[in-house]
Wavefront OBJ file of the C-alpha trace (Angstrom):
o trace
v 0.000 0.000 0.000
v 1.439 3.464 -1.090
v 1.036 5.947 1.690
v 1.096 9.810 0.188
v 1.764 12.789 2.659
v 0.420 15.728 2.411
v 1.646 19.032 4.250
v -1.003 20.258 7.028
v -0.955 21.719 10.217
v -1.249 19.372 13.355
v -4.801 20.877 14.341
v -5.713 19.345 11.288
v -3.759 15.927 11.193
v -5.336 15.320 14.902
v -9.100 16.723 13.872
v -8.411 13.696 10.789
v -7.133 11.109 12.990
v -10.054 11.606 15.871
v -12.669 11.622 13.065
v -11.130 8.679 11.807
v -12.331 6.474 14.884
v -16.237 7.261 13.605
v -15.428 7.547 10.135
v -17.705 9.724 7.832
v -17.912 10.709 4.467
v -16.498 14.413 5.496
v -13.262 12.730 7.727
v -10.983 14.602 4.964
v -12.996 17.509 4.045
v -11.192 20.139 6.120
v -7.579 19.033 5.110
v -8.696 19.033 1.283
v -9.355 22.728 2.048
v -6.286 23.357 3.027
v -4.583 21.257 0.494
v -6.629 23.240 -2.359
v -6.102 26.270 -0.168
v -2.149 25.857 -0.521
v -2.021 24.870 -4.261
v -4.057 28.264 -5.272
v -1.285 30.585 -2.832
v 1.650 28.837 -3.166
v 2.134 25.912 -6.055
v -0.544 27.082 -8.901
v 1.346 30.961 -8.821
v 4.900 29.314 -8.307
v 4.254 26.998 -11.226
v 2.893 29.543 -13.726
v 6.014 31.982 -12.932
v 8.333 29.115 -13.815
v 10.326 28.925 -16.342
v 9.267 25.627 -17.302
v 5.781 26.868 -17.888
v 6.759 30.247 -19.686
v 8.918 28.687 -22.122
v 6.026 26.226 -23.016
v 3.290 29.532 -23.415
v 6.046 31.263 -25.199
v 6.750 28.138 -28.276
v 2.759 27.377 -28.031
v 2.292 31.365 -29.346
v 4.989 30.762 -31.927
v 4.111 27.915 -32.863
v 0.356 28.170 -33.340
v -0.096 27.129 -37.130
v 1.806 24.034 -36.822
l 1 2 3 4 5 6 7 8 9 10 11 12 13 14 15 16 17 18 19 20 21 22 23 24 25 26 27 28 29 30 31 32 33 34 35 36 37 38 39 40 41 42 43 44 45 46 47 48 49 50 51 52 53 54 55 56 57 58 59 60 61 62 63 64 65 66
């Protein structure tokens, strides 16, 4: 079994792992806020600054009647 972490604060690993002992269908729901919550601040504008992505935008304009 492949075990993924994800970055969240302790409140939030310890609200998971208490809801985990009654399990629901919202056990995850506040850390997938967060998760979302970090990806729009912090990866989404870091990844469209890069120059990974730029370079990509920049051949895809040039390149637009191939």
């Amino acid at each position: 079994m492949d075990i993924t972490l994800i970055n969240v604060d302790h409140y939030i690993r310890e609200n998971i792992k208490t809801s985990l002992e009654n399990p629901s269908i919202s056990c995850f729901d506040e850390a997938q806020k967060h998760v979302y919550l970090l990806m729009e601040r912090d990866s989404c504008p870091r990844f469209l600054n890069s120059d990974a992505y730029l370079s990509l935008t920049r051949k895809s304009r040039t390149m637009w009647y191939i």
